[in-house]
C-alpha positions as protocol buffer text, in pm:
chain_id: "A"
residue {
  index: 1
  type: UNK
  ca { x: -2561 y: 322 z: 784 }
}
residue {
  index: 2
  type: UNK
  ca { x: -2415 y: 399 z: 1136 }
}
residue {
  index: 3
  type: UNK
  ca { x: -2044 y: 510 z: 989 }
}
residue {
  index: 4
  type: UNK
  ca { x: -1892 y: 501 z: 1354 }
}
residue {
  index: 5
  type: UNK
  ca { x: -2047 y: 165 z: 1417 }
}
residue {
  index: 6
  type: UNK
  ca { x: -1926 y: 38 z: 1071 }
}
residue {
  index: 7
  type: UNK
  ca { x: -1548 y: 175 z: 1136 }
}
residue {
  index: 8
  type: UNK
  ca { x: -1546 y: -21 z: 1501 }
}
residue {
  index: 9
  type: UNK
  ca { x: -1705 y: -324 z: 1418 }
}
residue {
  index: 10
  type: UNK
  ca { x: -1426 y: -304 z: 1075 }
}
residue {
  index: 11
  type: UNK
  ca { x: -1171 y: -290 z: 1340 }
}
residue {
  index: 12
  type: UNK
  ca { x: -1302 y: -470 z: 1560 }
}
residue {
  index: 13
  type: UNK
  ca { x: -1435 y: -774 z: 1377 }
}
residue {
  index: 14
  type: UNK
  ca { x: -1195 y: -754 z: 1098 }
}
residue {
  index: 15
  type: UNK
  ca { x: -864 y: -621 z: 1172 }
}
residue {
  index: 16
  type: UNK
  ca { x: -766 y: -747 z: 1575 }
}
residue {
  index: 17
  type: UNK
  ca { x: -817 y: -1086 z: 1509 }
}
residue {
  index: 18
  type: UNK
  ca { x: -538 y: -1005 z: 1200 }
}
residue {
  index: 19
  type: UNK
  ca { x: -324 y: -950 z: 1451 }
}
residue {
  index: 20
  type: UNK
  ca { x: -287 y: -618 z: 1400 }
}
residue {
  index: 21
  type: UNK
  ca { x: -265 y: -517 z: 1797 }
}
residue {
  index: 22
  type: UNK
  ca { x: -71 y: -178 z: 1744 }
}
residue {
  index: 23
  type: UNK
  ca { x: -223 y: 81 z: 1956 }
}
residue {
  index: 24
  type: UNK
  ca { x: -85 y: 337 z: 1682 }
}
residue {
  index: 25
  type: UNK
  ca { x: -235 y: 168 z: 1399 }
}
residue {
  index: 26
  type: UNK
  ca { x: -579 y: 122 z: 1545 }
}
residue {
  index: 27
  type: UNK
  ca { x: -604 y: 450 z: 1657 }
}
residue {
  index: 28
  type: UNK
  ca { x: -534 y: 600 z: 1292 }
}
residue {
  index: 29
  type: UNK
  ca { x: -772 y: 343 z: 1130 }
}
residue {
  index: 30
  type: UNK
  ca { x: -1057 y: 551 z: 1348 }
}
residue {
  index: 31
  type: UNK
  ca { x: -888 y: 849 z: 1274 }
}
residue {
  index: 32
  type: UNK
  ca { x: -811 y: 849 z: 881 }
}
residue {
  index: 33
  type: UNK
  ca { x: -1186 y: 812 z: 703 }
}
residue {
  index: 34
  type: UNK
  ca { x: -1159 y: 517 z: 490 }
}
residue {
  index: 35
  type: UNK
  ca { x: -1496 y: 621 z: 357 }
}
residue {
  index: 36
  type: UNK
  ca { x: -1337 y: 962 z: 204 }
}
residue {
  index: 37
  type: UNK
  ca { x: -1133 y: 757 z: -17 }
}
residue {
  index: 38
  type: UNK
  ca { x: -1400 y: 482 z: -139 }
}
residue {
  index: 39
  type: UNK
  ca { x: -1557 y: 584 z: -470 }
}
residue {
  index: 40
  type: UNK
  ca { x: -1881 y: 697 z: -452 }
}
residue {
  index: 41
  type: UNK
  ca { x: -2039 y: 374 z: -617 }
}
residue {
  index: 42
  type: UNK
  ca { x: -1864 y: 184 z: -309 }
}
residue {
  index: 43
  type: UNK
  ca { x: -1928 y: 389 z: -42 }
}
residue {
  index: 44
  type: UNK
  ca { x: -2137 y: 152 z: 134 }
}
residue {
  index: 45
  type: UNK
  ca { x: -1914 y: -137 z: 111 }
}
residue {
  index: 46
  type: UNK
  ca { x: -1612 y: 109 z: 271 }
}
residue {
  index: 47
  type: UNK
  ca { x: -1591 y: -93 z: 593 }
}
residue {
  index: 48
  type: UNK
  ca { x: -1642 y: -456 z: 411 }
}
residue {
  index: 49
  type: UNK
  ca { x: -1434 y: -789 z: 420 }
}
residue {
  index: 50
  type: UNK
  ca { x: -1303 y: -728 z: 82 }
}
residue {
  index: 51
  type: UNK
  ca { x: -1134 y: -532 z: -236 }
}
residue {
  index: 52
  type: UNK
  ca { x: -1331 y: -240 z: -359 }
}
residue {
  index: 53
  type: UNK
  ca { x: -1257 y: -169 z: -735 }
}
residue {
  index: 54
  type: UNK
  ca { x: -1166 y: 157 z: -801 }
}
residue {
  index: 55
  type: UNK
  ca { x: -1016 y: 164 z: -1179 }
}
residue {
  index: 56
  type: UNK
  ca { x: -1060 y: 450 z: -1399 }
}
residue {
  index: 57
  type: UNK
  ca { x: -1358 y: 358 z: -1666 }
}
residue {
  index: 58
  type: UNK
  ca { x: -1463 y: 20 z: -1471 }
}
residue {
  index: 59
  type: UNK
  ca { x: -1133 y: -172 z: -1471 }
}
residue {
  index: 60
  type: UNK
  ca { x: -1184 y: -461 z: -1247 }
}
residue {
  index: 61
  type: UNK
  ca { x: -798 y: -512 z: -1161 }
}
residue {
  index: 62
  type: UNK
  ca { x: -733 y: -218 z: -1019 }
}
residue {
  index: 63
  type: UNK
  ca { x: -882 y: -225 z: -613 }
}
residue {
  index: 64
  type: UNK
  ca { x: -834 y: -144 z: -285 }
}
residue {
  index: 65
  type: UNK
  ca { x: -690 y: -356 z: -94 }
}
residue {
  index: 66
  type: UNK
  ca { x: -872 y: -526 z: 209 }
}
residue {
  index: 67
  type: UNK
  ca { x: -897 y: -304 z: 520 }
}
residue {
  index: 68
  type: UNK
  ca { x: -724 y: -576 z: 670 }
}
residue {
  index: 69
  type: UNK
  ca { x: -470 y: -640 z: 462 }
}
residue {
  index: 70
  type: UNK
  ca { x: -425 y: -264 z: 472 }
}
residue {
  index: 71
  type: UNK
  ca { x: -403 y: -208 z: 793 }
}
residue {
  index: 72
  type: UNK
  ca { x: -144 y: -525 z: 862 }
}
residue {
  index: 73
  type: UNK
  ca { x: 64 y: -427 z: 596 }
}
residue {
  index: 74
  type: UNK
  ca { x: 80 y: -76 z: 787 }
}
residue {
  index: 75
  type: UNK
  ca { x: 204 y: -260 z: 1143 }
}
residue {
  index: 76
  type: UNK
  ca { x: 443 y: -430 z: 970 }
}
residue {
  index: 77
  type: UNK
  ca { x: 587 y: -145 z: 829 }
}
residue {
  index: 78
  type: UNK
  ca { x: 654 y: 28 z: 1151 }
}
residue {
  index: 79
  type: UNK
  ca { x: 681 y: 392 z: 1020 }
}
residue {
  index: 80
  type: UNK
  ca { x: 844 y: 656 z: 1226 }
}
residue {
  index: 81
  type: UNK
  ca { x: 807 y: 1020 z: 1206 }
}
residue {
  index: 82
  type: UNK
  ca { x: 1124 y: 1082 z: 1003 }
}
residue {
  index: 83
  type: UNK
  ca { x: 1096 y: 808 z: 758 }
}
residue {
  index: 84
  type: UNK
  ca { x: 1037 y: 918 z: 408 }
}
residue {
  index: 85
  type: UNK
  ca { x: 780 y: 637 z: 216 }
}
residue {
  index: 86
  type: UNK
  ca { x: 758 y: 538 z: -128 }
}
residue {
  index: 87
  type: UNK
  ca { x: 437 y: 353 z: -231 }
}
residue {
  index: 88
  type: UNK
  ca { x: 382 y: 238 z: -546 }
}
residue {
  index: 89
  type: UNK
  ca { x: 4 y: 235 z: -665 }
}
residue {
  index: 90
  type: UNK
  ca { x: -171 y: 519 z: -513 }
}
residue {
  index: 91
  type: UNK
  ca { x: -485 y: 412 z: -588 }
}
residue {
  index: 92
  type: UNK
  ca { x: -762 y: 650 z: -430 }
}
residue {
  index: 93
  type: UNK
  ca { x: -511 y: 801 z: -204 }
}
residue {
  index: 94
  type: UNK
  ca { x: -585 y: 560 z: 173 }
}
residue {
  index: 95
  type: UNK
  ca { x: -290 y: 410 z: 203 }
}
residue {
  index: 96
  type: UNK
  ca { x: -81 y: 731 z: 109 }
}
residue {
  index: 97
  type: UNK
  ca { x: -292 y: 887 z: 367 }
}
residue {
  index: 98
  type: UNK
  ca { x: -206 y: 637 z: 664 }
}
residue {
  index: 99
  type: UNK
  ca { x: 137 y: 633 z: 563 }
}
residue {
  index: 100
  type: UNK
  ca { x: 116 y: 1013 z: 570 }
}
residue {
  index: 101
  type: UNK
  ca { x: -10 y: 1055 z: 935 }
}
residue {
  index: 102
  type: UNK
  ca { x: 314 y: 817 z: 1074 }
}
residue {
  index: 103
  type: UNK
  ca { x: 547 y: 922 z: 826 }
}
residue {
  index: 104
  type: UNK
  ca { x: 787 y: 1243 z: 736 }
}
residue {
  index: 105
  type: UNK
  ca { x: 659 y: 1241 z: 352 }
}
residue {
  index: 106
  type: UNK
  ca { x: 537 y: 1030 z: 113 }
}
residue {
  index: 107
  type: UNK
  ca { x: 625 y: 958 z: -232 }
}
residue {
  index: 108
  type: UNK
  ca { x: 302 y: 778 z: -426 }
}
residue {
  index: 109
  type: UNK
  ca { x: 337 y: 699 z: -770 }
}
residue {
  index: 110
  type: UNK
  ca { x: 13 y: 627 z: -970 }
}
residue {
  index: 111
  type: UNK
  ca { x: 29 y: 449 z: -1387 }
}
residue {
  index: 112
  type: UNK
  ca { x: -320 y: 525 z: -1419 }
}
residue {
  index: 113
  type: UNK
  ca { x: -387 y: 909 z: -1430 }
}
residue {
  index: 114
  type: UNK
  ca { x: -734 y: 928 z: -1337 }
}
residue {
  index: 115
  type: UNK
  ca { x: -620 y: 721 z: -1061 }
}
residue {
  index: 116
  type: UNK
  ca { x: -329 y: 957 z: -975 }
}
residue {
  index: 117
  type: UNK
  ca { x: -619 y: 1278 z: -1001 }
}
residue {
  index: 118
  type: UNK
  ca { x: -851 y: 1073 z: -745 }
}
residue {
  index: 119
  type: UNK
  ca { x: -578 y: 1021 z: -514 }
}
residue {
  index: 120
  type: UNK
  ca { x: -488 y: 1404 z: -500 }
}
residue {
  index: 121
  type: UNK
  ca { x: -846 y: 1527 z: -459 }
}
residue {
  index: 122
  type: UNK
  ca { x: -876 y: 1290 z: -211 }
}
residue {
  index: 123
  type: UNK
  ca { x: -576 y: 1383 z: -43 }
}
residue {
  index: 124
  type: UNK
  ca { x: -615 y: 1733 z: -52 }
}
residue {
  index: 125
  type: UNK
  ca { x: -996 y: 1691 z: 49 }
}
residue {
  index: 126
  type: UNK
  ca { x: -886 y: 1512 z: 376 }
}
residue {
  index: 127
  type: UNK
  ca { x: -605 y: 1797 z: 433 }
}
residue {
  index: 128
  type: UNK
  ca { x: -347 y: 1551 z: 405 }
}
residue {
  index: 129
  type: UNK
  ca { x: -6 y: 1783 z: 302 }
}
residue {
  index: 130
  type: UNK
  ca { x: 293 y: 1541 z: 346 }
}
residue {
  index: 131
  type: UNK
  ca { x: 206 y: 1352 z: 25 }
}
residue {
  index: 132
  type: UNK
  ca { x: 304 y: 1385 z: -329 }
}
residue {
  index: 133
  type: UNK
  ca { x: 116 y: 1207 z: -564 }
}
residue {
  index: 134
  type: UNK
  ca { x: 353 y: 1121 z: -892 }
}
residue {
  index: 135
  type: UNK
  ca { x: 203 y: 1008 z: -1235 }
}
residue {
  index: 136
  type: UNK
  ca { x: 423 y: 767 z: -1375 }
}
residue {
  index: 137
  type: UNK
  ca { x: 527 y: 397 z: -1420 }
}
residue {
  index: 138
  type: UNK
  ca { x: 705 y: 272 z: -1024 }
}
residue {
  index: 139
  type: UNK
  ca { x: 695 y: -85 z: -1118 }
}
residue {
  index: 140
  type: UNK
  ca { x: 1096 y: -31 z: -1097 }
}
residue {
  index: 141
  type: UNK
  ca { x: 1092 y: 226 z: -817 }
}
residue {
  index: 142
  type: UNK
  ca { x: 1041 y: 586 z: -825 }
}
residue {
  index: 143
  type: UNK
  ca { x: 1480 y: 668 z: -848 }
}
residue {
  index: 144
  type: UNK
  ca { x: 1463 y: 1076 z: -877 }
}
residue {
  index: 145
  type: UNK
  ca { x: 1401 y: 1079 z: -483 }
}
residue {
  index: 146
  type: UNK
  ca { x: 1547 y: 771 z: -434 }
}
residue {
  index: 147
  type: UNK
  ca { x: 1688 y: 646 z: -121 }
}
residue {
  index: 148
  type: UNK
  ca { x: 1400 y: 575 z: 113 }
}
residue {
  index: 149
  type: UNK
  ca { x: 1370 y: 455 z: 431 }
}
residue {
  index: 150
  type: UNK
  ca { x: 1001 y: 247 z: 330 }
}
residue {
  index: 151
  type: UNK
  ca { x: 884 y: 94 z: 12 }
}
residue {
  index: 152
  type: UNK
  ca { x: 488 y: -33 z: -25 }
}
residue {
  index: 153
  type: UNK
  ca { x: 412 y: -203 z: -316 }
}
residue {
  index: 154
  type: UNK
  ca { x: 28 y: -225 z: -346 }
}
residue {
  index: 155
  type: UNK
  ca { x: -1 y: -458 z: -638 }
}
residue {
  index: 156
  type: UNK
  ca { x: 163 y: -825 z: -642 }
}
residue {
  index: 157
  type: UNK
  ca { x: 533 y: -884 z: -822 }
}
residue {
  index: 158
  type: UNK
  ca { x: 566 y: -1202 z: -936 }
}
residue {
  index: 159
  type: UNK
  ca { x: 939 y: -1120 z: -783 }
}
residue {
  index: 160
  type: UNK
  ca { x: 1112 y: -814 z: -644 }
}
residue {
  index: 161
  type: UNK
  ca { x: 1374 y: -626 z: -898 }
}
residue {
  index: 162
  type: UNK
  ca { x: 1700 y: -516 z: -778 }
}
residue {
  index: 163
  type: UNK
  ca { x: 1639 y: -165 z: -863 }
}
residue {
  index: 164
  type: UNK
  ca { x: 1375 y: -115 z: -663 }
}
residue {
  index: 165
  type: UNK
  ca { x: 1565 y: -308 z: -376 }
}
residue {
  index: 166
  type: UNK
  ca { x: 1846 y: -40 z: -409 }
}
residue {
  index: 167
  type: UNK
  ca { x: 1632 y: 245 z: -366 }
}
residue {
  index: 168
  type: UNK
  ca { x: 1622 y: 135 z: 24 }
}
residue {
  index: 169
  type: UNK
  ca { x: 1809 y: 315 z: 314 }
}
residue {
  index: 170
  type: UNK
  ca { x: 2007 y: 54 z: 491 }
}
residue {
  index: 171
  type: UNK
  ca { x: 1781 y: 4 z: 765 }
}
residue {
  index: 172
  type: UNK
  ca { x: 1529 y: 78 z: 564 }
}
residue {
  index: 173
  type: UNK
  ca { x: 1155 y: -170 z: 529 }
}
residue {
  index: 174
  type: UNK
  ca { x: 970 y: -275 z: 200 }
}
residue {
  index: 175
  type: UNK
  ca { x: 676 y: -472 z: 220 }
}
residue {
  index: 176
  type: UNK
  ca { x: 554 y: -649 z: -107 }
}
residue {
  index: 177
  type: UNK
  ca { x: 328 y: -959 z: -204 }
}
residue {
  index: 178
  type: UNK
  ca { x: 549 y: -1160 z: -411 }
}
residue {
  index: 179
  type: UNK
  ca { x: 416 y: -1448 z: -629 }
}
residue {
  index: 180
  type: UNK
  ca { x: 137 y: -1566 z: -827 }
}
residue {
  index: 181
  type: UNK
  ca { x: -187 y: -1699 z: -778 }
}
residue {
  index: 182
  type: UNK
  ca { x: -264 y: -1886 z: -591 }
}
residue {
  index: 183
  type: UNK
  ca { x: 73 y: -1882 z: -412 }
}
residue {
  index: 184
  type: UNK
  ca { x: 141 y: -1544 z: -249 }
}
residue {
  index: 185
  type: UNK
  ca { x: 342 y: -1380 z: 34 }
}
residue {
  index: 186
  type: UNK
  ca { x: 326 y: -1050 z: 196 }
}
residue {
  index: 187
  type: UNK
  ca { x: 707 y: -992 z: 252 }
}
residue {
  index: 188
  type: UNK
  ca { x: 870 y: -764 z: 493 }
}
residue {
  index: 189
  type: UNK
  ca { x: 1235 y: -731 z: 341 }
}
residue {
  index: 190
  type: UNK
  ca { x: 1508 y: -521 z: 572 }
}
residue {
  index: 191
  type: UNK
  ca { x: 1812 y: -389 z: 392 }
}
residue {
  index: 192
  type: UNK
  ca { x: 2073 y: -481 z: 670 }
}
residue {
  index: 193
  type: UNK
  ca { x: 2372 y: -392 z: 487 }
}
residue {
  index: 194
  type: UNK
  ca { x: 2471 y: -242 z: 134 }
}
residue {
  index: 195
  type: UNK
  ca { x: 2418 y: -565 z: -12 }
}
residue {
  index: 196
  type: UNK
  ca { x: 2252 y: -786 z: 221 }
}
residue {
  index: 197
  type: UNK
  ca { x: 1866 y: -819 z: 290 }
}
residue {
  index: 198
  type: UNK
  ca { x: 1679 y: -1015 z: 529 }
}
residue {
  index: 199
  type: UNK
  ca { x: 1315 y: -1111 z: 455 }
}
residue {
  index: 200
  type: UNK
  ca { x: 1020 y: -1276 z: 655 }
}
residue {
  index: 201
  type: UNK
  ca { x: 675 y: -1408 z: 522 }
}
residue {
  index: 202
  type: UNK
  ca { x: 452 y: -1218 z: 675 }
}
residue {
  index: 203
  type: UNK
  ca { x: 93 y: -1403 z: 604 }
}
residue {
  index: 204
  type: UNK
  ca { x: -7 y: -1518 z: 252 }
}
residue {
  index: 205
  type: UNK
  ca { x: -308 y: -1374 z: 38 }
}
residue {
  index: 206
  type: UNK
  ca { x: -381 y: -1323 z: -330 }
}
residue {
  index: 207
  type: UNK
  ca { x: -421 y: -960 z: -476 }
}
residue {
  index: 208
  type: UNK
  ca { x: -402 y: -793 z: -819 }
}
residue {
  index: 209
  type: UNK
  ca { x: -90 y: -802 z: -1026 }
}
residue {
  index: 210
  type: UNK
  ca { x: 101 y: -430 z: -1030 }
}
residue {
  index: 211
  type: UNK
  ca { x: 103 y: -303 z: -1376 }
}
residue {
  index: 212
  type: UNK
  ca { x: 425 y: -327 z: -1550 }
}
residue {
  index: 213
  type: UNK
  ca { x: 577 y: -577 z: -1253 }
}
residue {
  index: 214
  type: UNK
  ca { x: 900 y: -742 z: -1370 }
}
residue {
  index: 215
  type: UNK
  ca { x: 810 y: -1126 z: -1456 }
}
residue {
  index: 216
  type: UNK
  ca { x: 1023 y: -1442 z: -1433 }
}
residue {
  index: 217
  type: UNK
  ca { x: 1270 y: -1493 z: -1713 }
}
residue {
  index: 218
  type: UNK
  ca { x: 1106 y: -1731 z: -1964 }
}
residue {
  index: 219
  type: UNK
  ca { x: 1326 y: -1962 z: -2105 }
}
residue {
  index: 220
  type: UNK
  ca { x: 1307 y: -2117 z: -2496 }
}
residue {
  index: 221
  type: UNK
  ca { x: 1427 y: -2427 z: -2570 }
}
């Protein structure tokens, strides 16, 4: 396989007509080697149309997330170089690295810790310093370095909890997909004020549930 040819035609074919037309962002999907962080079983579908499993011991819900879907997620976001980032779900350690290049430092909190010891290699591999890689549970935020000025959620939430909404900076971005299947919504949500949000549906899609996400009250009759 032609890996330069793959990584154009991914951006290229895949990601512009996303609208995703950030100069920024294109230039760090060339830059940042998506192919680093694929497992090894994947490596030839790194530039593919689609979510790449990656759980520890075969588990089919854990994946990355489309390079598309990745890469629009990271427009919307709009990182600067002082924001600090949460994400939540490190996976193999791509997103944290994108986030990384744009960002100040980020915070990535992993559940799984094979996961969490695939994103550091992977990390460290690629020379990527600015990251932390946490093992623990971030379905309710990651508090102990809590505010932030970005929160990525990499799973779906069937809907957002207010402690994880307080862990934002006012100003500050957090992009989740919020619902269930089949319904669901990439969400950019702005903290405008101490206790006022504004949100916009960004696009809709359909992506694995993040472990430990707070559910719906159910009530018994």
């Amino acid at each position: 396989m032609d890996t330069e040819q793959a990584r154009f035609n991914m951006i290229e074919q895949q990601i512009r007509p996303w609208d995703v037309l950030d100069p920024a962002v294109l230039s760090l999907l060339s830059l940042v080697k998506r192919e680093d962080f694929v497992p090894a079983a994947y490596k030839d579908l790194a530039f593919a149309d689609l979510e790449i499993p990656i759980g520890a011991k075969g588990n089919p819900g854990q994946t990355m997330l489309a390079p598309k879907v990745e890469a629009r997620i990271l427009q919307e976001l709009a990182i600067r170089n002082t924001d600090t980032v949460l994400e939540i779900g490190a996976g193999t350690g791509y997103m944290a690295a994108l986030l990384a290049a744009k960002a100040e430092y980020v915070y990535s909190v992993e559940i799984d810790p094979e996961l969490a010891e695939m994103a550091r290699k992977n990390l460290q591999r690629s020379d990527v310093a600015n990251v932390s890689v946490e093992t623990g549970d971030g379905a309710q935020g990651w508090p102990a370095m809590a505010p932030y000025d970005v929160i990525v959620l990499s799973g779906s939430v069937p809907l957002l909890p207010d402690t994880l909404l307080s862990q934002l900076k006012i100003g500050g971005r957090l992009v989740a997909i919020v619902g269930e299947a089949p319904a669901m919504e990439v969400q950019l949500i702005t903290r405008t004020e101490e206790k006022a949000f504004s949100t916009i549906n960004v696009f809709e899609t359909v992506v694995a549930p993040l472990v430990n996400a707070t559910q719906h009250s159910k009530f018994v009759f």
